[in-house]
N, CA, C and O atoms as CSV, one atom per row, in Angstrom:
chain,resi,resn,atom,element,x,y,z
A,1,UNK,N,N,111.497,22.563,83.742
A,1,UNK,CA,C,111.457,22.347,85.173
A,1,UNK,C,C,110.698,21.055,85.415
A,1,UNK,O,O,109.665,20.868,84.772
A,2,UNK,N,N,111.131,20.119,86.315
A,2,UNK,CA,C,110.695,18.619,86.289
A,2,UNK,C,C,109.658,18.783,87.584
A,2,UNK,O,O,109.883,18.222,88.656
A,3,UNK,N,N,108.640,19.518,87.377
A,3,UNK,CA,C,107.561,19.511,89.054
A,3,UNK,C,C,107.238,18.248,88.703
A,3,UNK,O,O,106.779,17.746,87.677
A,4,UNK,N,N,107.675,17.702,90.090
A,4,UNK,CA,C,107.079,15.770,90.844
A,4,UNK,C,C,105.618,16.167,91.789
A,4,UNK,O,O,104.895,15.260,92.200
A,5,UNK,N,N,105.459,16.914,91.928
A,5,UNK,CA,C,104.483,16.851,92.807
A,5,UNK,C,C,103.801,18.175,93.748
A,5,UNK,O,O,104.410,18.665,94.699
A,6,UNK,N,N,102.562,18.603,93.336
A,6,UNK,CA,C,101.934,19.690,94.164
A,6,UNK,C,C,100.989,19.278,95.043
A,6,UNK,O,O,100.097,18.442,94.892
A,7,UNK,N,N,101.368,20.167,96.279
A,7,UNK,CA,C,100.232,20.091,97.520
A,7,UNK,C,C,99.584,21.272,97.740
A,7,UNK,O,O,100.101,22.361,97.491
A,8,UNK,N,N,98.449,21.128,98.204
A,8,UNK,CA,C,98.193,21.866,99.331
A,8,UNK,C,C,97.502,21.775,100.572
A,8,UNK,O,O,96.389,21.260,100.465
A,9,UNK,N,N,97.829,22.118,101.692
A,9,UNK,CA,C,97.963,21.916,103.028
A,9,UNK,C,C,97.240,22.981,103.855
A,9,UNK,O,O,97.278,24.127,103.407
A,10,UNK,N,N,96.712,22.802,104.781
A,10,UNK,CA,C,95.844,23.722,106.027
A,10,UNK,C,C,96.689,23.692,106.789
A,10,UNK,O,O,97.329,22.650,106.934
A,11,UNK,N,N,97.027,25.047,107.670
A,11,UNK,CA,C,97.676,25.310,108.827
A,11,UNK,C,C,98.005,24.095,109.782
A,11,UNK,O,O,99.105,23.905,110.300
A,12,UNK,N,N,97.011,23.390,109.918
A,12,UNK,CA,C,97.075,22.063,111.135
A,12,UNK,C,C,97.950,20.631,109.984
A,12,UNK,O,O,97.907,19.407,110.100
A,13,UNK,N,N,98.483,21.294,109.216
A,13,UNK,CA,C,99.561,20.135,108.421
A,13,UNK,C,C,98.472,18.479,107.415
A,13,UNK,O,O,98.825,17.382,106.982
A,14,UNK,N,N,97.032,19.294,107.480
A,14,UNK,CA,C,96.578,18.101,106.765
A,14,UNK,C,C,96.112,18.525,105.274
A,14,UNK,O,O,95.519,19.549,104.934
A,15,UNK,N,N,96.546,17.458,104.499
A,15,UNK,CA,C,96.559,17.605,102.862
A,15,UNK,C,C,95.249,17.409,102.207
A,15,UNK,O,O,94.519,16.424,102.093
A,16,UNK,N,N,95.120,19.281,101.602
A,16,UNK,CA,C,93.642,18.499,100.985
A,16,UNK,C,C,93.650,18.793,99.606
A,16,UNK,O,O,92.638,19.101,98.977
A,17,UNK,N,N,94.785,18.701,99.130
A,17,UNK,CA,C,95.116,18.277,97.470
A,17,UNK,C,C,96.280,17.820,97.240
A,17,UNK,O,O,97.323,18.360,97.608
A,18,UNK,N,N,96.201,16.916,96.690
A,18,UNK,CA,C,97.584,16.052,96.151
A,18,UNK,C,C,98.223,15.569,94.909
A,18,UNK,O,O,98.037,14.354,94.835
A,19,UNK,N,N,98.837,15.976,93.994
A,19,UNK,CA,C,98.553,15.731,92.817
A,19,UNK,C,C,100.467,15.240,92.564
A,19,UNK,O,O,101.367,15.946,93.018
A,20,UNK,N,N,100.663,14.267,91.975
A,20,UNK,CA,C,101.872,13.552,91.490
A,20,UNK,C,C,102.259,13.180,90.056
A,20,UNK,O,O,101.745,12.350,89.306
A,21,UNK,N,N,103.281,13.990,89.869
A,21,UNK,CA,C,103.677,13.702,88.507
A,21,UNK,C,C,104.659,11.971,88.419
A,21,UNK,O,O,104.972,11.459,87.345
A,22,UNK,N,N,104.850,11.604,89.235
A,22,UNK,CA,C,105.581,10.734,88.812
A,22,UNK,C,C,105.123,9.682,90.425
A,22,UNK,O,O,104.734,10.195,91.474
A,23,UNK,N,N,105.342,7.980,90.163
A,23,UNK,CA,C,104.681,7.117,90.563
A,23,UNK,C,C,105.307,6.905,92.169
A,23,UNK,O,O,106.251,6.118,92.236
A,24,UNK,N,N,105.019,7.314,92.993
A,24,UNK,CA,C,104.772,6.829,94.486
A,24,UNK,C,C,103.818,6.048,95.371
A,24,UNK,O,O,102.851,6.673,95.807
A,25,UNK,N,N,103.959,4.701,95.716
A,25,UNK,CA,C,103.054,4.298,96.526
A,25,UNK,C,C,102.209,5.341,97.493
A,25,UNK,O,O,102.462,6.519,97.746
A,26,UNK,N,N,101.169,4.543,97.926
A,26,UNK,CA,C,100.284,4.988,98.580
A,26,UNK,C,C,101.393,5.562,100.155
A,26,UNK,O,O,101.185,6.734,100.471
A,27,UNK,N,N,102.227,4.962,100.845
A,27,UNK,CA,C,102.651,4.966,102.028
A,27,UNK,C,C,103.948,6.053,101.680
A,27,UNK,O,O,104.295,6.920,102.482
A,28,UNK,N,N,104.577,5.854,100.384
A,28,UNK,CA,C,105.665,6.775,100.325
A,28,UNK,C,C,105.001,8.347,100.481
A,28,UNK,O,O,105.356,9.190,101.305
A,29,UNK,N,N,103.936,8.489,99.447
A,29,UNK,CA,C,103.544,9.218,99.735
A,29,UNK,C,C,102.842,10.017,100.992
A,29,UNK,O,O,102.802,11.239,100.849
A,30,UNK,N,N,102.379,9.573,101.996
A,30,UNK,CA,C,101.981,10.049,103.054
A,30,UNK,C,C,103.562,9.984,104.229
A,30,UNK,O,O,103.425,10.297,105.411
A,31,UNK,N,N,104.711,9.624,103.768
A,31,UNK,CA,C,105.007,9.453,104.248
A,31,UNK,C,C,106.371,11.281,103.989
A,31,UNK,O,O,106.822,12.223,104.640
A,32,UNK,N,N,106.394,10.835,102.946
A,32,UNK,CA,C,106.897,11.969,102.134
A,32,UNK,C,C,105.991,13.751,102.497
A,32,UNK,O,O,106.555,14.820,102.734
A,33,UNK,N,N,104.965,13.562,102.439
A,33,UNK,CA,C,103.962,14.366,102.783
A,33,UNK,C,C,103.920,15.353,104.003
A,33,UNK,O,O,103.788,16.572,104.119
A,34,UNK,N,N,104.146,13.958,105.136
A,34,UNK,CA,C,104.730,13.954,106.548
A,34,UNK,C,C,105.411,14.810,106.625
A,34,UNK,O,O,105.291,15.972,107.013
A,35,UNK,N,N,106.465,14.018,106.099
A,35,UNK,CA,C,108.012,14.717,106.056
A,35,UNK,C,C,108.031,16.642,105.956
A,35,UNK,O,O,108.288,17.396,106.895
A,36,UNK,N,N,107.859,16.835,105.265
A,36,UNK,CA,C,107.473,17.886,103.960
A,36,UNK,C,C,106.720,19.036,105.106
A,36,UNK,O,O,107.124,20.054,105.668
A,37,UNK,N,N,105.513,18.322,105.105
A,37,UNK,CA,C,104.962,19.193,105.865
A,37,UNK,C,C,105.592,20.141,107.180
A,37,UNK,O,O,105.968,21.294,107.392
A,38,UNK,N,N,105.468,19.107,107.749
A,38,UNK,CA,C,106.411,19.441,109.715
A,38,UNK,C,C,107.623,20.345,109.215
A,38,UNK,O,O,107.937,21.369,109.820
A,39,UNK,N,N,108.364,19.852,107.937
A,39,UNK,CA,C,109.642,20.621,107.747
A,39,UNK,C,C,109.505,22.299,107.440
A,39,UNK,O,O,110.317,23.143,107.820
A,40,UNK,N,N,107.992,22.612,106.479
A,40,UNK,CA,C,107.474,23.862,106.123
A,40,UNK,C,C,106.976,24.560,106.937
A,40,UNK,O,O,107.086,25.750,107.231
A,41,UNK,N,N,106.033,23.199,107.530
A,41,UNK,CA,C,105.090,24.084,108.720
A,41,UNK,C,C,106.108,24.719,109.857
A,41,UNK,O,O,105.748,25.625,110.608
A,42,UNK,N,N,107.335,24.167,109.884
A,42,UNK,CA,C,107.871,24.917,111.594
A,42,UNK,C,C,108.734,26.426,110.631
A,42,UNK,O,O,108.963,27.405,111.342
A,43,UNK,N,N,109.035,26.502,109.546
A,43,UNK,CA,C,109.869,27.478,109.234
A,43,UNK,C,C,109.226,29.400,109.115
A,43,UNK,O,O,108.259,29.868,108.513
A,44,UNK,N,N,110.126,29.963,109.851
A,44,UNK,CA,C,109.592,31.283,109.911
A,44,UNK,C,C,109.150,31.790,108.619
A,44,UNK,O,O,109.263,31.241,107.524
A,45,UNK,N,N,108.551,33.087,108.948
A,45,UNK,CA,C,108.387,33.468,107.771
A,45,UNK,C,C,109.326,34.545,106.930
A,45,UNK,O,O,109.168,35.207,105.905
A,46,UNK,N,N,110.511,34.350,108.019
A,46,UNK,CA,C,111.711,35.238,107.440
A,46,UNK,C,C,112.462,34.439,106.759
A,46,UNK,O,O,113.457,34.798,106.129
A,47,UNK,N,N,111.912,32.972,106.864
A,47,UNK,CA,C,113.237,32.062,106.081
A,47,UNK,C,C,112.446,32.188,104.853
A,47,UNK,O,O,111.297,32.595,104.678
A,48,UNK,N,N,113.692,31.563,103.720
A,48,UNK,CA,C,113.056,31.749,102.121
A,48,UNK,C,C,112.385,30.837,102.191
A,48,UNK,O,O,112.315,30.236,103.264
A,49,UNK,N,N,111.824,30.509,101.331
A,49,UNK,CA,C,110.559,29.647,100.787
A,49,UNK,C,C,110.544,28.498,99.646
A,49,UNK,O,O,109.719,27.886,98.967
A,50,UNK,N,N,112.617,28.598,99.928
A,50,UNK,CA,C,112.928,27.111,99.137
A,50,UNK,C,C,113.525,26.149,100.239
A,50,UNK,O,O,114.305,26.419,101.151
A,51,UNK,N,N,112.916,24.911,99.883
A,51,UNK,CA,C,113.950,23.999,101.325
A,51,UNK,C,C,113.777,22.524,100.462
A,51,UNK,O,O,112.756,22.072,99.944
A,52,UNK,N,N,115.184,21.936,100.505
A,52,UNK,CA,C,115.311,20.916,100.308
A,52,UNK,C,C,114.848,19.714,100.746
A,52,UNK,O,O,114.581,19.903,101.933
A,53,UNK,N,N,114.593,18.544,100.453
A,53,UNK,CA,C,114.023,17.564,100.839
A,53,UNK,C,C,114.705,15.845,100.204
A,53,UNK,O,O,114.857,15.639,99.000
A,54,UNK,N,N,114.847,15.388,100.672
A,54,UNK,CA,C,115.592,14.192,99.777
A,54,UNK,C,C,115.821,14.699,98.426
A,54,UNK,O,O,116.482,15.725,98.267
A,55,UNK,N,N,115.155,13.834,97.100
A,55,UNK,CA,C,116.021,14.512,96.151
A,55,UNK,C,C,114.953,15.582,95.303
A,55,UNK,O,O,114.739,15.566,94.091
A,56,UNK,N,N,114.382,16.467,96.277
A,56,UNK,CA,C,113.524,17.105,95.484
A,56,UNK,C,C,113.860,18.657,95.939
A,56,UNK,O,O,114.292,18.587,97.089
A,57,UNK,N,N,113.832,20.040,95.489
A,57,UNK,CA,C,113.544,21.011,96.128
A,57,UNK,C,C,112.074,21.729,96.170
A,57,UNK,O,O,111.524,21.854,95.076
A,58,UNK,N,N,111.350,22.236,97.383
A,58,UNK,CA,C,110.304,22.448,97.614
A,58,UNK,C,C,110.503,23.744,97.896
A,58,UNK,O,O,111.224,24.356,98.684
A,59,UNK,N,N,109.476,24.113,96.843
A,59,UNK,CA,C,109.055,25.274,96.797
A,59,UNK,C,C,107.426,25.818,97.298
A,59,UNK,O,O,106.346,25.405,96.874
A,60,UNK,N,N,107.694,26.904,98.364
A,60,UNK,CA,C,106.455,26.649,99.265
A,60,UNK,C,C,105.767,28.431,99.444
A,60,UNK,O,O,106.214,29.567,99.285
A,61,UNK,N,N,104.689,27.919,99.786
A,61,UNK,CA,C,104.002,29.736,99.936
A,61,UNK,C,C,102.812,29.321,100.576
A,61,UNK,O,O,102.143,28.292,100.477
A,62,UNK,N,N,102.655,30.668,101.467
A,62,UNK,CA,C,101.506,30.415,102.316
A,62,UNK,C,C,100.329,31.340,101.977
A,62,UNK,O,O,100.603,32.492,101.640
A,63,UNK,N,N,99.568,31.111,102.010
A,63,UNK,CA,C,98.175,31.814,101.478
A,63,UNK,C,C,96.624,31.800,102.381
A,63,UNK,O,O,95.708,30.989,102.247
A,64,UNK,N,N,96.697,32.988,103.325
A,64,UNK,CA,C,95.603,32.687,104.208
A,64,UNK,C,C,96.107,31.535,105.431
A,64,UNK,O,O,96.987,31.655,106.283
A,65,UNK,N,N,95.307,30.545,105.186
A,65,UNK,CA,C,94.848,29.421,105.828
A,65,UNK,C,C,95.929,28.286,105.208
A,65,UNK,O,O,96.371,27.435,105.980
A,66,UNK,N,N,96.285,28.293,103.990
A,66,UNK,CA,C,96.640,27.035,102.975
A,66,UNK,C,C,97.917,27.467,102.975
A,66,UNK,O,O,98.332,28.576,103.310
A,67,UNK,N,N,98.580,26.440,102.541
A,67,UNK,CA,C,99.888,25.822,102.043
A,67,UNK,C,C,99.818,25.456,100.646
A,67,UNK,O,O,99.552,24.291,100.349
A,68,UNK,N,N,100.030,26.337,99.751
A,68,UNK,CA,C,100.994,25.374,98.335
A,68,UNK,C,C,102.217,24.755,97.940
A,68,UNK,O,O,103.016,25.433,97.294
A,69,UNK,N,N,102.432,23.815,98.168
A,69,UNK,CA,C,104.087,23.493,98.060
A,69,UNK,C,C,104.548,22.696,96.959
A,69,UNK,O,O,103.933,21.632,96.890
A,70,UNK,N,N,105.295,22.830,96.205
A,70,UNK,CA,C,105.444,22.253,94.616
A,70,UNK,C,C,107.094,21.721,95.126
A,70,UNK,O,O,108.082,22.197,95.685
A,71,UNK,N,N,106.602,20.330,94.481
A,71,UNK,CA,C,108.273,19.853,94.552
A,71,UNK,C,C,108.579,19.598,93.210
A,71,UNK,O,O,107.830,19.169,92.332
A,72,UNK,N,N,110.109,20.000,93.127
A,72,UNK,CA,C,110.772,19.994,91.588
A,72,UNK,C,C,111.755,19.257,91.922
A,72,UNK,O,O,111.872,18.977,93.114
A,73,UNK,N,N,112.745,18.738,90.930
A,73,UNK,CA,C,114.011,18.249,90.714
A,73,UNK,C,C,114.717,18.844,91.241
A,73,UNK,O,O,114.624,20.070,91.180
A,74,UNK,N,N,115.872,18.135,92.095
A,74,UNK,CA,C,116.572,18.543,92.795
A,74,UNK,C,C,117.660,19.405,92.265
A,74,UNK,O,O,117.944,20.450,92.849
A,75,UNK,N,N,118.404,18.953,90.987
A,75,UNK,CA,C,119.100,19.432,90.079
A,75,UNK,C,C,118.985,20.757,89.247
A,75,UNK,O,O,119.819,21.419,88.629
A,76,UNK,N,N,117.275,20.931,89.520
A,76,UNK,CA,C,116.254,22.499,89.313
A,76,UNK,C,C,117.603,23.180,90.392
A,76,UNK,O,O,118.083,22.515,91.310
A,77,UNK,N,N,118.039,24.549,90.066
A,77,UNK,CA,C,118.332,25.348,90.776
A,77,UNK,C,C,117.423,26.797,91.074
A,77,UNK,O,O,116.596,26.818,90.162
A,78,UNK,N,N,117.259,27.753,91.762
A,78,UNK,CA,C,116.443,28.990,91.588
A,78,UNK,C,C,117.257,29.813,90.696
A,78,UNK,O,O,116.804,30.956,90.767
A,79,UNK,N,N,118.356,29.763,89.801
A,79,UNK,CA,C,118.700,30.612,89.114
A,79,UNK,C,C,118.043,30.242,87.675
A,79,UNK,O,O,117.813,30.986,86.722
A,80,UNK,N,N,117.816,28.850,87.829
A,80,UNK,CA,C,117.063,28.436,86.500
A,80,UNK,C,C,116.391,29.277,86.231
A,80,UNK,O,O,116.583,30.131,85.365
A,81,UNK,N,N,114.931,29.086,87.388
A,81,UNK,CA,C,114.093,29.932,87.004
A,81,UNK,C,C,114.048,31.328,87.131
A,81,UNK,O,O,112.925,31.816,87.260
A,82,UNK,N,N,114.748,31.873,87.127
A,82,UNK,CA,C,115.198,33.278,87.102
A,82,UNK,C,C,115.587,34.005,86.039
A,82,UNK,O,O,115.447,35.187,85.726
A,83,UNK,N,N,116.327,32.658,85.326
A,83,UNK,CA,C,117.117,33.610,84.066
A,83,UNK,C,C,115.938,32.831,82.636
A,83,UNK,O,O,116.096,32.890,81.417
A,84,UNK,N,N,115.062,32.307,83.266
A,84,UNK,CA,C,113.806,31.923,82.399
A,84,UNK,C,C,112.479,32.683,83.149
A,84,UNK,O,O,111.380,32.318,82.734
A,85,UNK,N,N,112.493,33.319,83.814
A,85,UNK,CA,C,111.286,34.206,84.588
A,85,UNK,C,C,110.354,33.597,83.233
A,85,UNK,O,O,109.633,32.607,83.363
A,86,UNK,N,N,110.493,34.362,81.903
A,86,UNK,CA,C,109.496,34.947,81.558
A,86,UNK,C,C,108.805,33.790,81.055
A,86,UNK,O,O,107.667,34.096,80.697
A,87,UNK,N,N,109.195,32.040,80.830
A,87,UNK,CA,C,108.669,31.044,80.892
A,87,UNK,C,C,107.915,30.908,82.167
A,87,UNK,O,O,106.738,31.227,82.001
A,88,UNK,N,N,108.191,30.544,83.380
A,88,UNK,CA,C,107.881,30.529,84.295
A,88,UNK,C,C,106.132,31.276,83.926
A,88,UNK,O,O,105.219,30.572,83.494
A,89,UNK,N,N,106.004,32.545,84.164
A,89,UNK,CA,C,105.349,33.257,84.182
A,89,UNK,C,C,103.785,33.082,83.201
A,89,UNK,O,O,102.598,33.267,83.470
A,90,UNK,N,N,104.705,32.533,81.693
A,90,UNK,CA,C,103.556,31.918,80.834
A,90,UNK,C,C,103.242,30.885,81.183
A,90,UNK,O,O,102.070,30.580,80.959
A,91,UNK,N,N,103.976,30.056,81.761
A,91,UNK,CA,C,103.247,28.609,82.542
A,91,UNK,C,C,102.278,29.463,83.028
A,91,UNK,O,O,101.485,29.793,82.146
A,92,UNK,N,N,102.008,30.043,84.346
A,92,UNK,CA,C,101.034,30.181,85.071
A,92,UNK,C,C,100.100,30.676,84.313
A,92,UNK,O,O,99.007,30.278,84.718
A,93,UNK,N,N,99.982,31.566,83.121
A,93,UNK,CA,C,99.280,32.428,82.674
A,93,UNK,C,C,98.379,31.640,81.651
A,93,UNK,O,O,97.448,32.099,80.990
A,94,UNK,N,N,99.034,29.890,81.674
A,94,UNK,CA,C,98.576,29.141,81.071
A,94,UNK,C,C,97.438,28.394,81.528
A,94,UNK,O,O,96.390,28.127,80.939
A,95,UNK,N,N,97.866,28.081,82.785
A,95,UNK,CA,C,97.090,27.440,83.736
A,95,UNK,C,C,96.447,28.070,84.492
A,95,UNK,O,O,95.820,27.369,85.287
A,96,UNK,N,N,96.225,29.938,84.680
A,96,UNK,CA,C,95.333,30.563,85.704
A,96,UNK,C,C,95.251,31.321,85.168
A,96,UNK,O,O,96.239,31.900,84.714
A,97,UNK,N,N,93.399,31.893,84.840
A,97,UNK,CA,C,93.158,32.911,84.431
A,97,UNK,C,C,92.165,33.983,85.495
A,97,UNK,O,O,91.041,33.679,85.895
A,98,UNK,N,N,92.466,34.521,85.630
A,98,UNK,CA,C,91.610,35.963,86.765
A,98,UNK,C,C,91.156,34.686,87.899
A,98,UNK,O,O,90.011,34.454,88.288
A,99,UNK,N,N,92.168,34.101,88.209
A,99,UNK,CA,C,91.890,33.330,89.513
A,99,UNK,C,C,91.549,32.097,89.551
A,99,UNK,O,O,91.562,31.421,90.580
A,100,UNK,N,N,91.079,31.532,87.982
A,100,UNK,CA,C,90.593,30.229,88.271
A,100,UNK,C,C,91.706,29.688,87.568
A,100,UNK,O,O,92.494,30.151,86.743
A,101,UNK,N,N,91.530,28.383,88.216
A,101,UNK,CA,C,92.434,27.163,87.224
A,101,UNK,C,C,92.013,26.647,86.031
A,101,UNK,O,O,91.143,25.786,86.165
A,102,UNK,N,N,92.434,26.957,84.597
A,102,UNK,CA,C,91.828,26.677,83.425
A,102,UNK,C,C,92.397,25.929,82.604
A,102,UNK,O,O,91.781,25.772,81.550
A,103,UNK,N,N,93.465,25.348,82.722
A,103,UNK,CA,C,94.460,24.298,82.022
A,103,UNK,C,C,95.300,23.802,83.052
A,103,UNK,O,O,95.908,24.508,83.857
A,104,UNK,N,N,95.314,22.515,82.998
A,104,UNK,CA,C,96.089,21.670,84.061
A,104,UNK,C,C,96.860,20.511,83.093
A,104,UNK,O,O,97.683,19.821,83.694
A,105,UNK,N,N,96.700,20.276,81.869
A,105,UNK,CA,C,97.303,19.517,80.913
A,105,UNK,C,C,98.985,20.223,81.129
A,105,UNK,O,O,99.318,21.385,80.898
A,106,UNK,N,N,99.651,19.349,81.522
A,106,UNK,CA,C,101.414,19.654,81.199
A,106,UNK,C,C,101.710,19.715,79.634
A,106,UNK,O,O,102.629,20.457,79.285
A,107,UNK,N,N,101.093,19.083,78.772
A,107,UNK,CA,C,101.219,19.082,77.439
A,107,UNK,C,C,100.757,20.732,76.945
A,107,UNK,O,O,101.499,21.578,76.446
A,108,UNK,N,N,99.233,20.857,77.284
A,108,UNK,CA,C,98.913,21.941,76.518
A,108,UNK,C,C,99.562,22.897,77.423
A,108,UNK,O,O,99.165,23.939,76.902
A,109,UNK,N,N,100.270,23.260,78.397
A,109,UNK,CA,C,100.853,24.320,78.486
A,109,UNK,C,C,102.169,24.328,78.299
A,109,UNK,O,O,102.684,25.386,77.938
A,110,UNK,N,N,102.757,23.489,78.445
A,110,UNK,CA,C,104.556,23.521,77.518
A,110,UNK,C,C,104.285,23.538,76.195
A,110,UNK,O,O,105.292,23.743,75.517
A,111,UNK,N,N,103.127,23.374,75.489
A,111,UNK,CA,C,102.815,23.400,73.982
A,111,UNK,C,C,103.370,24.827,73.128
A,111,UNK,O,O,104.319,24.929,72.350
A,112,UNK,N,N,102.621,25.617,73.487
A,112,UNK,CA,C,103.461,27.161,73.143
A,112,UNK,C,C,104.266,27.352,73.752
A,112,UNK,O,O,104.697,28.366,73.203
A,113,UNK,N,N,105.277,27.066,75.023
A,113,UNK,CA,C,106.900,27.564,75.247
A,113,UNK,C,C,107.425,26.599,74.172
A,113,UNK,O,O,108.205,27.170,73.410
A,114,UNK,N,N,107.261,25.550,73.944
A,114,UNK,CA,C,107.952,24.430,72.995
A,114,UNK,C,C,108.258,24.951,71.793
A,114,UNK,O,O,109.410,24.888,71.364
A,115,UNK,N,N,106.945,25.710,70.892
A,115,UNK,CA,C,106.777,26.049,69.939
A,115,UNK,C,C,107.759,27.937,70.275
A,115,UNK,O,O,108.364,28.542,69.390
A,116,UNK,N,N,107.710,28.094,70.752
A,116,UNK,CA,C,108.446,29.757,70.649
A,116,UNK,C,C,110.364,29.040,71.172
A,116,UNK,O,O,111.297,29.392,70.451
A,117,UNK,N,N,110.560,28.408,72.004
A,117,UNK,CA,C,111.903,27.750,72.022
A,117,UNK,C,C,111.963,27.675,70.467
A,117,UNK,O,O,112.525,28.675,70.022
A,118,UNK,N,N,111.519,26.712,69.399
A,118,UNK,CA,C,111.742,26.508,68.263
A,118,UNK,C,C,112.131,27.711,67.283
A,118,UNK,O,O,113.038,27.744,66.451
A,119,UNK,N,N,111.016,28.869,67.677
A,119,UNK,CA,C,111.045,29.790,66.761
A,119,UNK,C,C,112.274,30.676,66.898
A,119,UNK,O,O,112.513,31.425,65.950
A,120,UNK,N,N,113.272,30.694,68.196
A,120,UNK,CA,C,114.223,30.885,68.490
A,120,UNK,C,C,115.590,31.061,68.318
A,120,UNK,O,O,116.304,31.329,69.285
């Protein structure tokens, strides 16, 4: 899965984490951000929680007060990750343990799916 970019966002649409996998100016980005936001922030909470965006799909969830919204490759479909759940799942389990964030390296956590793909 190609994640370009995670946010997260406060109810009033302002970003107080920003993190980019791949190179955007300073202005694309706030501009992109913009975008993104207003488009999440107006959607019910009966709509799903995937919405397209130029060439990215955003994947979004609300939590309390905050906004997490992860943008992936557009070409990412949700069946991908579906019929790979159980990758999915060790990502996170890679990067969060009983709540905290404990690996944020993209390397060391595709490191063991890489290695079990192989063993395959």
């Amino acid at each position: 899965m190609g994640i370009r970019f995670i946010l997260m966002v406060n109810k009033q649409g302002q970003t107080r984490l920003a993190q980019y996998y791949e190179y955007l100016t300073l202005e694309e980005r706030r501009a992109l951000e913009g975008e993104i936001v207003r488009k999440c922030l107006a959607r019910t909470e009966q709509q799903c929680s995937f919405v397209e965006h130029r060439n990215y799909k955003i994947v979004y969830r609300r939590y309390a007060s905050l906004f997490f919204l992860v943008g992936v490759d557009n070409e990412e479909c949700e069946l991908d990750v579906m019929f790979h759940l159980e990758k999915a799942h060790f990502m996170l389990e890679e990067m969060v343990m009983n709540g905290c964030i404990v690996e944020t390296s993209k390397a060391n956590i595709l490191s063991p799916i890489q290695l079990m793909d192989k063993a395959s």
